[in-house]
mmCIF file as gemmi writes it, N, C-alpha and C atoms, coordinates in Angstrom:
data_model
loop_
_atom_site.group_PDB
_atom_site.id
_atom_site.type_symbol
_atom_site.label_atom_id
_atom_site.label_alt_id
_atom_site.label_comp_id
_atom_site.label_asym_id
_atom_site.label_entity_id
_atom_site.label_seq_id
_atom_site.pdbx_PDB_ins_code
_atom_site.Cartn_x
_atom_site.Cartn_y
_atom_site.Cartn_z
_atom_site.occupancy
_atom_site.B_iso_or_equiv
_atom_site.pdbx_formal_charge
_atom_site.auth_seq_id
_atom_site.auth_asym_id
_atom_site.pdbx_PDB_model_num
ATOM 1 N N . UNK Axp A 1 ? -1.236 20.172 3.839 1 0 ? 1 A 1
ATOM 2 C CA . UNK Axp A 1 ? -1.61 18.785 3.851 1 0 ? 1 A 1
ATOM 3 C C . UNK Axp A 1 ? -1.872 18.355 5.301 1 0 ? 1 A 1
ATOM 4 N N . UNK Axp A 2 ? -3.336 17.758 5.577 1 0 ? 2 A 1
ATOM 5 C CA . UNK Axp A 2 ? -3.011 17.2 7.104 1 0 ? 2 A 1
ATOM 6 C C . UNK Axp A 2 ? -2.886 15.824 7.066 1 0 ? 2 A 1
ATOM 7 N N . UNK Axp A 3 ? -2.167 15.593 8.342 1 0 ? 3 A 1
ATOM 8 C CA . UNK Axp A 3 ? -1.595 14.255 8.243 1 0 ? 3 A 1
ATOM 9 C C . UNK Axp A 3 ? -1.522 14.068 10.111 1 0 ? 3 A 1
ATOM 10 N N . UNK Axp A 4 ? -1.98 12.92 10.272 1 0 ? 4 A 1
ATOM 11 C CA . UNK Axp A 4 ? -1.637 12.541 11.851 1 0 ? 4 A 1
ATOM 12 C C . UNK Axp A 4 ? -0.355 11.912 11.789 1 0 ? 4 A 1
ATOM 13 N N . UNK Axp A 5 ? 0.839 11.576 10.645 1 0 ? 5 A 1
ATOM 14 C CA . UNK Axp A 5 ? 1.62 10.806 11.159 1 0 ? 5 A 1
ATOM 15 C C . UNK Axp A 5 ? 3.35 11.964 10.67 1 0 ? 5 A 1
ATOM 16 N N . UNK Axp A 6 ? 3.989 11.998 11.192 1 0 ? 6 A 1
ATOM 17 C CA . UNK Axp A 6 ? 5.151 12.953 11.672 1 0 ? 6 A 1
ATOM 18 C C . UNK Axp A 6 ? 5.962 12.432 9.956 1 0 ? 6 A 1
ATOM 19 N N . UNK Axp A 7 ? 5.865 11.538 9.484 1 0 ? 7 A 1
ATOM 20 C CA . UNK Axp A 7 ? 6.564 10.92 8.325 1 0 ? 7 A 1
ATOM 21 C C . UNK Axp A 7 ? 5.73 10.985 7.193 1 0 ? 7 A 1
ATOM 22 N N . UNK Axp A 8 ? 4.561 11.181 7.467 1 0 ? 8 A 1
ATOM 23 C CA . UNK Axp A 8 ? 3.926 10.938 5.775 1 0 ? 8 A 1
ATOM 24 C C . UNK Axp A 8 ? 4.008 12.551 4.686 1 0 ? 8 A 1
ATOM 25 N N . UNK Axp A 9 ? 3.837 13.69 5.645 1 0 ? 9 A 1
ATOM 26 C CA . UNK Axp A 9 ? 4.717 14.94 4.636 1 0 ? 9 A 1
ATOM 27 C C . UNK Axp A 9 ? 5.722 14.754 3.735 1 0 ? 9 A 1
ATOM 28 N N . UNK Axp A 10 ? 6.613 14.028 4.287 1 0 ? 10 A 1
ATOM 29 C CA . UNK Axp A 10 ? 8 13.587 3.515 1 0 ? 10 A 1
ATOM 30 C C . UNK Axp A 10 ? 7.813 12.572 2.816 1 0 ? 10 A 1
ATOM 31 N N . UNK Axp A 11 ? 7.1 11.508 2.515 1 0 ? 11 A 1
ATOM 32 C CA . UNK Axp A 11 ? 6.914 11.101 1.608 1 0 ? 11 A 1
ATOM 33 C C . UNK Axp A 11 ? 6.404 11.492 -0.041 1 0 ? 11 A 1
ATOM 34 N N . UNK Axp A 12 ? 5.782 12.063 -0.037 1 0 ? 12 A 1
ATOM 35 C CA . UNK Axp A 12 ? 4.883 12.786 -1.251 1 0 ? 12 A 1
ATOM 36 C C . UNK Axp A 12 ? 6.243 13.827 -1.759 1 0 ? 12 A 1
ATOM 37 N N . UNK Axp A 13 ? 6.649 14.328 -1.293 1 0 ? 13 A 1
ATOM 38 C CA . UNK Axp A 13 ? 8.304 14.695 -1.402 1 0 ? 13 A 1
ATOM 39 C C . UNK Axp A 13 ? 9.287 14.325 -1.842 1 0 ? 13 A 1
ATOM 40 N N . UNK Axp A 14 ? 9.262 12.953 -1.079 1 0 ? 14 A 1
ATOM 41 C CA . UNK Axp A 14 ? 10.675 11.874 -1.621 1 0 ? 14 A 1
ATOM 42 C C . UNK Axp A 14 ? 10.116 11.613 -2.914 1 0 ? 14 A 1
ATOM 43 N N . UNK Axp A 15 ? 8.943 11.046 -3.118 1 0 ? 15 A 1
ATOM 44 C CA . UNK Axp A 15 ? 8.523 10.475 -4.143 1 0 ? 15 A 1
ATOM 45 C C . UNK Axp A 15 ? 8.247 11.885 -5.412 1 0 ? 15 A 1
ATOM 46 N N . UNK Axp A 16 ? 8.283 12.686 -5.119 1 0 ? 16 A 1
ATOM 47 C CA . UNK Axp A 16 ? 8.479 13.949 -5.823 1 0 ? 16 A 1
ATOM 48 C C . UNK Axp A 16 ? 9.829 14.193 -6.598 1 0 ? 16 A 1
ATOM 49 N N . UNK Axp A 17 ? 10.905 14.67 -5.861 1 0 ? 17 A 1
ATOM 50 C CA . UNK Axp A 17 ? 11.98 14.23 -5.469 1 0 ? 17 A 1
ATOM 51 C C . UNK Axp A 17 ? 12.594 13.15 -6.879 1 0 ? 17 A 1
ATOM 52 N N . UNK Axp A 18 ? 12.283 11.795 -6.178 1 0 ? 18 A 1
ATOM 53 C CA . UNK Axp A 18 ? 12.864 10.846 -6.882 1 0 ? 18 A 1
ATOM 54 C C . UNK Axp A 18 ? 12.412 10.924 -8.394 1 0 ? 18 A 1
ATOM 55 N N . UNK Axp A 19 ? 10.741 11.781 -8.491 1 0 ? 19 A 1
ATOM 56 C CA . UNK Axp A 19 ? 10.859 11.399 -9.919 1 0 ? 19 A 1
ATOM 57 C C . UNK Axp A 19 ? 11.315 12.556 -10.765 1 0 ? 19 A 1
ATOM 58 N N . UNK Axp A 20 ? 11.574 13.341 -10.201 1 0 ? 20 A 1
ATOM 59 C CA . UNK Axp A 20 ? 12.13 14.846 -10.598 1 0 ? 20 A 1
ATOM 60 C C . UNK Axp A 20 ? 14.016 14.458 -11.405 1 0 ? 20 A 1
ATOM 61 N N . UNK Axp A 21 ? 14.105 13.567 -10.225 1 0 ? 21 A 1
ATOM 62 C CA . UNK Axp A 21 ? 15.889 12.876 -10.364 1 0 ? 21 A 1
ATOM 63 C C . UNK Axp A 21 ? 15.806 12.103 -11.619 1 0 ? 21 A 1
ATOM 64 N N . UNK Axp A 22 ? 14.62 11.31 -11.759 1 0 ? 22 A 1
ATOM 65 C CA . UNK Axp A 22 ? 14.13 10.699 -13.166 1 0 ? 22 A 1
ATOM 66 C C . UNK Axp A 22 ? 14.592 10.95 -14.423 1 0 ? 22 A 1
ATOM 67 N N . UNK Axp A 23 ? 13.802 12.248 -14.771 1 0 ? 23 A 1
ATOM 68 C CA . UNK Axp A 23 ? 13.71 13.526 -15.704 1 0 ? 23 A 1
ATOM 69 C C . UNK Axp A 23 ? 12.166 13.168 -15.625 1 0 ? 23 A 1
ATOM 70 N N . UNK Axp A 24 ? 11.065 13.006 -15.029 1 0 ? 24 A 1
ATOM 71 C CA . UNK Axp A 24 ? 10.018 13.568 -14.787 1 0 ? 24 A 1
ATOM 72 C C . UNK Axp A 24 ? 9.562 14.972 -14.479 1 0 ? 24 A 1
ATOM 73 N N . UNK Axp A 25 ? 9.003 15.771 -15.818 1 0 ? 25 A 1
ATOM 74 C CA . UNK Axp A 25 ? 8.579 17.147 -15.475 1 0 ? 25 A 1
ATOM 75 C C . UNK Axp A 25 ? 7.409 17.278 -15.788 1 0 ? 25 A 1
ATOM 76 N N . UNK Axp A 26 ? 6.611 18.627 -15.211 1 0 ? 26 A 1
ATOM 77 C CA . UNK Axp A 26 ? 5.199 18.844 -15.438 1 0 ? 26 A 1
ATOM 78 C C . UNK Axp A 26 ? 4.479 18.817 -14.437 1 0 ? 26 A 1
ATOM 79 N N . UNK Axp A 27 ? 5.013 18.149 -13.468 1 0 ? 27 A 1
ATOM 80 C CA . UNK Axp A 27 ? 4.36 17.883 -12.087 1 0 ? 27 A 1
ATOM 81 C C . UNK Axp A 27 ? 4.771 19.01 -10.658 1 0 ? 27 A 1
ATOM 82 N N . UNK Axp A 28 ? 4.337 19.336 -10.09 1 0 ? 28 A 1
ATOM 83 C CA . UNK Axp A 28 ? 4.769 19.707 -8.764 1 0 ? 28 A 1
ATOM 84 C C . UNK Axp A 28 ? 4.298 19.01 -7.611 1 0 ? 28 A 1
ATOM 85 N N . UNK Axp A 29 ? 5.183 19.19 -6.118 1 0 ? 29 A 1
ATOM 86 C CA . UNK Axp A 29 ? 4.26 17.935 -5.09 1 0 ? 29 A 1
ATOM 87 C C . UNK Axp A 29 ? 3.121 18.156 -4.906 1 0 ? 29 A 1
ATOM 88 N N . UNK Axp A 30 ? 2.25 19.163 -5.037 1 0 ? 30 A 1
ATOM 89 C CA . UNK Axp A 30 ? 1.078 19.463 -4.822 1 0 ? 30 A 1
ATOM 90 C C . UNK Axp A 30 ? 0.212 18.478 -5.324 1 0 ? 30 A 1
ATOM 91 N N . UNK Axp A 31 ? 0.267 18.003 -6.841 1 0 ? 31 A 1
ATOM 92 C CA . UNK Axp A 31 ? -0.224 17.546 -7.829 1 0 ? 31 A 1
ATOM 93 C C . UNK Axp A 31 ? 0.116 16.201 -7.035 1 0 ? 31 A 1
ATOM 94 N N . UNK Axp A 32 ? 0.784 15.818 -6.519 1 0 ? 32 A 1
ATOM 95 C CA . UNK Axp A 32 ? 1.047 14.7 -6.084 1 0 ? 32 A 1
ATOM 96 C C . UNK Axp A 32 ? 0.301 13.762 -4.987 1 0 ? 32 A 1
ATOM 97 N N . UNK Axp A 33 ? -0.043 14.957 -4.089 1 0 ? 33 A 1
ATOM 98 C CA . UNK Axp A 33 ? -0.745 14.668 -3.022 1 0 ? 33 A 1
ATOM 99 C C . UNK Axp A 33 ? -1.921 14.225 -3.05 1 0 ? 33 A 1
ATOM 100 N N . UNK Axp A 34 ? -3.044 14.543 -3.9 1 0 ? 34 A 1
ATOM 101 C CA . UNK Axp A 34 ? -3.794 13.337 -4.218 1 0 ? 34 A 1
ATOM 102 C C . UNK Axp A 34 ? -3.91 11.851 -4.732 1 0 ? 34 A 1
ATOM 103 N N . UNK Axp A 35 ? -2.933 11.539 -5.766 1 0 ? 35 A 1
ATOM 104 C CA . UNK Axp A 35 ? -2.998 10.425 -6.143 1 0 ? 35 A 1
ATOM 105 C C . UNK Axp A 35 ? -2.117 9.409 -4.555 1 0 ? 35 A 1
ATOM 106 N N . UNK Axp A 36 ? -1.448 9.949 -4.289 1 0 ? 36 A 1
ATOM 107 C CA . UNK Axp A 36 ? -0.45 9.429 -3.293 1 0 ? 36 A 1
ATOM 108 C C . UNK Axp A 36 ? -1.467 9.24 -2.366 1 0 ? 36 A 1
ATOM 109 N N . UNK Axp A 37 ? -2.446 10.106 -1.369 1 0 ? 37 A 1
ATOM 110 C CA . UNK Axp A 37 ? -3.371 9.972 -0.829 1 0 ? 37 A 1
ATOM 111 C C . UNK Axp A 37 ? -4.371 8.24 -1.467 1 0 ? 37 A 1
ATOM 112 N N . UNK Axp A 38 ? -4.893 8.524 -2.44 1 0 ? 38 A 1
ATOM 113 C CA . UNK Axp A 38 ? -5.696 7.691 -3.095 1 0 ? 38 A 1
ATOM 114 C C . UNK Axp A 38 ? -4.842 6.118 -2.903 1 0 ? 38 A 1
ATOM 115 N N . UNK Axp A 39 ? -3.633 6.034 -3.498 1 0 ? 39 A 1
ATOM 116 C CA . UNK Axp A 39 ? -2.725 4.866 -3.009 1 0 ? 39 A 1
ATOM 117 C C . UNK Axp A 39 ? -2.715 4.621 -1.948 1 0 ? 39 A 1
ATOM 118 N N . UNK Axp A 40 ? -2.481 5.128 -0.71 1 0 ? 40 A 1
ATOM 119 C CA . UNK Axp A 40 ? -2.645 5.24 0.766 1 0 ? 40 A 1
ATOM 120 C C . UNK Axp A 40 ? -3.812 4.309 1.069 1 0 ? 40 A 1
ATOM 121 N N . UNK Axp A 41 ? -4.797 4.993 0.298 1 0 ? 41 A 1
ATOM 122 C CA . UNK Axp A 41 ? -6.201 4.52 0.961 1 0 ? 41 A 1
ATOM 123 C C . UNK Axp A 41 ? -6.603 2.849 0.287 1 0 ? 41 A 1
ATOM 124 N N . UNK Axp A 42 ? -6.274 2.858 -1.046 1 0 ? 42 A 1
ATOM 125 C CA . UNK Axp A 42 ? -5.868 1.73 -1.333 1 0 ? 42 A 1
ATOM 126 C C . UNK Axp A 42 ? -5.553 0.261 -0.789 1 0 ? 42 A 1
ATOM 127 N N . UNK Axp A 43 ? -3.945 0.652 -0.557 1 0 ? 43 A 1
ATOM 128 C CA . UNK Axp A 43 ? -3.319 -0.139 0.021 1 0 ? 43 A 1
ATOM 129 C C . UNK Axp A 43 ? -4.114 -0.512 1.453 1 0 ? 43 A 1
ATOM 130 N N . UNK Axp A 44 ? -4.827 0.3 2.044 1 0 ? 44 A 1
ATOM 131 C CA . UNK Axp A 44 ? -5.516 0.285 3.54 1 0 ? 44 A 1
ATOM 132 C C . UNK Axp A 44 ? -6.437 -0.663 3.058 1 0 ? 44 A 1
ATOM 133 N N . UNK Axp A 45 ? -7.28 -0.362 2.042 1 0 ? 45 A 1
ATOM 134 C CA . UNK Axp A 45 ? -8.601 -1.524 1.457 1 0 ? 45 A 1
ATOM 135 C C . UNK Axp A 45 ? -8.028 -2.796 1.584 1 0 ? 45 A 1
ATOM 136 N N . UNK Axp A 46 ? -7.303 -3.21 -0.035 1 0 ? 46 A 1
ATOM 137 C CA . UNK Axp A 46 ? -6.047 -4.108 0.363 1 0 ? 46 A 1
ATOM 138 C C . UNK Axp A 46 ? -6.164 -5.056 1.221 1 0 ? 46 A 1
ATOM 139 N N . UNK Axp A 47 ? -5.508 -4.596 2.531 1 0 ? 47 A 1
ATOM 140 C CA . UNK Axp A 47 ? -5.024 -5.396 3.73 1 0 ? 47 A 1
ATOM 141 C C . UNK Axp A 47 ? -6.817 -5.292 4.149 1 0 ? 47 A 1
ATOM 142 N N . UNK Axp A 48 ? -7.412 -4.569 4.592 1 0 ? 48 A 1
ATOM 143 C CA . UNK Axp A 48 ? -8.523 -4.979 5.592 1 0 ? 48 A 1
ATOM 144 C C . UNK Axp A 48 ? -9.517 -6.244 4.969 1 0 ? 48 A 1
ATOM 145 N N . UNK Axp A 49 ? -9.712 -6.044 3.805 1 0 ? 49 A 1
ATOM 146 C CA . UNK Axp A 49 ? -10.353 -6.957 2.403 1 0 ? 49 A 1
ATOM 147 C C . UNK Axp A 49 ? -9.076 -8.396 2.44 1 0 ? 49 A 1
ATOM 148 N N . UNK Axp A 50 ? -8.336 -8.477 2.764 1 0 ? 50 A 1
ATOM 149 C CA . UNK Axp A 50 ? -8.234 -9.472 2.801 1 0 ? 50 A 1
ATOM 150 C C . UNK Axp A 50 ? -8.066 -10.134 4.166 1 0 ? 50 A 1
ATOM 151 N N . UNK Axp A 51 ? -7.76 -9.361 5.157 1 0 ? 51 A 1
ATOM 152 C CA . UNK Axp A 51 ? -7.903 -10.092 6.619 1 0 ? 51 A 1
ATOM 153 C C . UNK Axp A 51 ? -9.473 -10.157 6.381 1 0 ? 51 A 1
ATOM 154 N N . UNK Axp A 52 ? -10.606 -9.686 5.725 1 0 ? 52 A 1
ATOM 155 C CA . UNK Axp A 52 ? -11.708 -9.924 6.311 1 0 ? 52 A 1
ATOM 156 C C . UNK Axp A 52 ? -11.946 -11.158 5.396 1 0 ? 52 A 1
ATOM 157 N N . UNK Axp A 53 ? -11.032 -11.761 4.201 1 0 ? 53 A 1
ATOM 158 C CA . UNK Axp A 53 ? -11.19 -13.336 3.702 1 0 ? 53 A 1
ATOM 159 C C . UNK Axp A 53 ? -11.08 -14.284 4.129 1 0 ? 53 A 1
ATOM 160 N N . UNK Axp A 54 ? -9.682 -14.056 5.13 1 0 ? 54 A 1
ATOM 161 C CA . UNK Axp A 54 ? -8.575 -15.274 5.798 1 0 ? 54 A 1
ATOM 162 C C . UNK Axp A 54 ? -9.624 -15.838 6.732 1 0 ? 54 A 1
ATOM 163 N N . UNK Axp A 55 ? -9.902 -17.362 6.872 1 0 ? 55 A 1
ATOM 164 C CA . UNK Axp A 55 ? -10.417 -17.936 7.825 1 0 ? 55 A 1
ATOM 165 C C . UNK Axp A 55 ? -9.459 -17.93 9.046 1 0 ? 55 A 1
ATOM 166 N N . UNK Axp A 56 ? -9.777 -18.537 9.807 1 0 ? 56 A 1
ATOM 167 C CA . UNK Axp A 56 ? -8.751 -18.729 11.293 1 0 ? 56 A 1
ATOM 168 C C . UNK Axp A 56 ? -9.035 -20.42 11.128 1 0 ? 56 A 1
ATOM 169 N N . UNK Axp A 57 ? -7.992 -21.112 11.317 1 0 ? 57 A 1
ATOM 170 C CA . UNK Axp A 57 ? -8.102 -22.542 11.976 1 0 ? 57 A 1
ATOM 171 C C . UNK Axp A 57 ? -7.306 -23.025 12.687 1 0 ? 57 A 1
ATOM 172 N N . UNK Axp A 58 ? -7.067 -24.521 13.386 1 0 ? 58 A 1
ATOM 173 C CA . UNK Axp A 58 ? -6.474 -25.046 13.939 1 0 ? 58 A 1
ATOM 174 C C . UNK Axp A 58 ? -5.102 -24.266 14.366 1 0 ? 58 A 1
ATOM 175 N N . UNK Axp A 59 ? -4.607 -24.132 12.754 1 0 ? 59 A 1
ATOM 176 C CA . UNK Axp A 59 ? -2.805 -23.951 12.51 1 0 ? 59 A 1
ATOM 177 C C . UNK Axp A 59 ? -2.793 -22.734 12.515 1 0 ? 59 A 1
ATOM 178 N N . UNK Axp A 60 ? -3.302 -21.775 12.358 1 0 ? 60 A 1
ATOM 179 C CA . UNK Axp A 60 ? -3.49 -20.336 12.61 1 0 ? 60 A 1
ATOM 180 C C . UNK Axp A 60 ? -4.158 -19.733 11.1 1 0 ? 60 A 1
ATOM 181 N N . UNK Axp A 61 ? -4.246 -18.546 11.049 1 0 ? 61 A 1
ATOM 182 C CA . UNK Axp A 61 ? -4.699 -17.815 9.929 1 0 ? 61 A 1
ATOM 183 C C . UNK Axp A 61 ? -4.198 -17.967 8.322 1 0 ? 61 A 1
ATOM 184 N N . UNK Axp A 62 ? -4.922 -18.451 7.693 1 0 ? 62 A 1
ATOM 185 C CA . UNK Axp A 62 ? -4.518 -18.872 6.618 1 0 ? 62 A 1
ATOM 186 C C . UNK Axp A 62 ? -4.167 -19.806 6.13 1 0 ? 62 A 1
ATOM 187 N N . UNK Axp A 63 ? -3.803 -20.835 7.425 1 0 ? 63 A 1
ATOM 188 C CA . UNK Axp A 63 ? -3.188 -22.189 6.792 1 0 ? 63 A 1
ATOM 189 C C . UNK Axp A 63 ? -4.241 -23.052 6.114 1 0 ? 63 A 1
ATOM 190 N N . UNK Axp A 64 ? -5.279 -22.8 6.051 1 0 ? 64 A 1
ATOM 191 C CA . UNK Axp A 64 ? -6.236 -23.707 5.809 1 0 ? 64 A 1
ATOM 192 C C . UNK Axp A 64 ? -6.399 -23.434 3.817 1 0 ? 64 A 1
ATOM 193 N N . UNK Axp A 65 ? -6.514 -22.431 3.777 1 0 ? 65 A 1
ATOM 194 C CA . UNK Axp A 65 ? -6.165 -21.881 2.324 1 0 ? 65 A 1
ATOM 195 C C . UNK Axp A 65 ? -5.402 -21.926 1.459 1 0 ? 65 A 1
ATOM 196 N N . UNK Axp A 66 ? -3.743 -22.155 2.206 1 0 ? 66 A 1
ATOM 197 C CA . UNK Axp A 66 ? -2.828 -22.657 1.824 1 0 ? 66 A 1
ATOM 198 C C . UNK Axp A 66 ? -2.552 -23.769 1.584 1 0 ? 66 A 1
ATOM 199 N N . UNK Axp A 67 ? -3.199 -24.599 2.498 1 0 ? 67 A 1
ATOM 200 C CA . UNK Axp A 67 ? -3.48 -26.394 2.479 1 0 ? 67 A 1
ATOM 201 C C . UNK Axp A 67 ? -4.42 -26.659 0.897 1 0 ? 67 A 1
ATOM 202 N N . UNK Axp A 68 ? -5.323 -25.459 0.627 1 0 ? 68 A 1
ATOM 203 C CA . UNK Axp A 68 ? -6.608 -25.78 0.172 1 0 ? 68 A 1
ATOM 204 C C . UNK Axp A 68 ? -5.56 -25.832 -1.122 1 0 ? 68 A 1
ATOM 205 N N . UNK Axp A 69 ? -4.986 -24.891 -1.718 1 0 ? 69 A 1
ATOM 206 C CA . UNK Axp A 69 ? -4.467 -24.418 -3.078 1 0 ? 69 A 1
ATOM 207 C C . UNK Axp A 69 ? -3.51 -24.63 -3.168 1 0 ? 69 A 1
ATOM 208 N N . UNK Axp A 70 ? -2.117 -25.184 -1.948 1 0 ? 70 A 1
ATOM 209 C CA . UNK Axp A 70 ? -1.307 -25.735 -1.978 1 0 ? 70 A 1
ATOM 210 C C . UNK Axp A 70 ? -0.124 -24.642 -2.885 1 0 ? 70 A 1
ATOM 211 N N . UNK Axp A 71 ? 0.01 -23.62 -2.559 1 0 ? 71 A 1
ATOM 212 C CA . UNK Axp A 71 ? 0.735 -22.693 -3.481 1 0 ? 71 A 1
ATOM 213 C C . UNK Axp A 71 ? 2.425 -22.79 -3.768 1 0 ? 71 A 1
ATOM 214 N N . UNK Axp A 72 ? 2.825 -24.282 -3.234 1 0 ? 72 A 1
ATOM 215 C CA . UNK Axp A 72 ? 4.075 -24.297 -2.929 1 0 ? 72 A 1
ATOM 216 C C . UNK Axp A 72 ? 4.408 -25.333 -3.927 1 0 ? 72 A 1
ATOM 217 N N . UNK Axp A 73 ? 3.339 -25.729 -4.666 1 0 ? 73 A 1
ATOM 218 C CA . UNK Axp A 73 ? 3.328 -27.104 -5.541 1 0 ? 73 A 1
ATOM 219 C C . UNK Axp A 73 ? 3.171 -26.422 -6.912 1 0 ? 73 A 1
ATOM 220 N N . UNK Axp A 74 ? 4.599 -26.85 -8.289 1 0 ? 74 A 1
ATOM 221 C CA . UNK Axp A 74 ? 4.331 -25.9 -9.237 1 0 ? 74 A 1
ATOM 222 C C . UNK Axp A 74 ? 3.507 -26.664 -10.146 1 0 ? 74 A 1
């Protein structure tokens, strides 16, 4: 698996791991490493897709959106 970051090997592992502790069988980490990859990349969309929504104003990032929809009001 390549990876630039010293921690992400061990993840696909833990999460191996934990579902093994489950009673999840059928799988090995191998099998894992793509979908886990795919989530990764995901979650990266995610965040960039929505910083590229957030306006900037006055009050800083987001407040204007929050003002707009008021999400604190049930």
């Amino acid at each position: 698996m390549r990876t630039g970051c010293p921690s992400a090997p061990r993840s696909p592992a833990l999460h191996h791991a934990t579902l093994t502790a489950h009673g999840v069988t059928g799988h090995d980490q191998a099998d894992l490493a793509r979908p886990y990859g795919q989530g990764a990349w995901l979650l990266f969309l995610t965040a960039l897709f929505a910083a590229m929504a957030v306006t900037r104003s006055e009050r800083g990032d987001a407040a204007e959106h929050m003002l707009d929809h008021d999400p604190l009001v049930r």
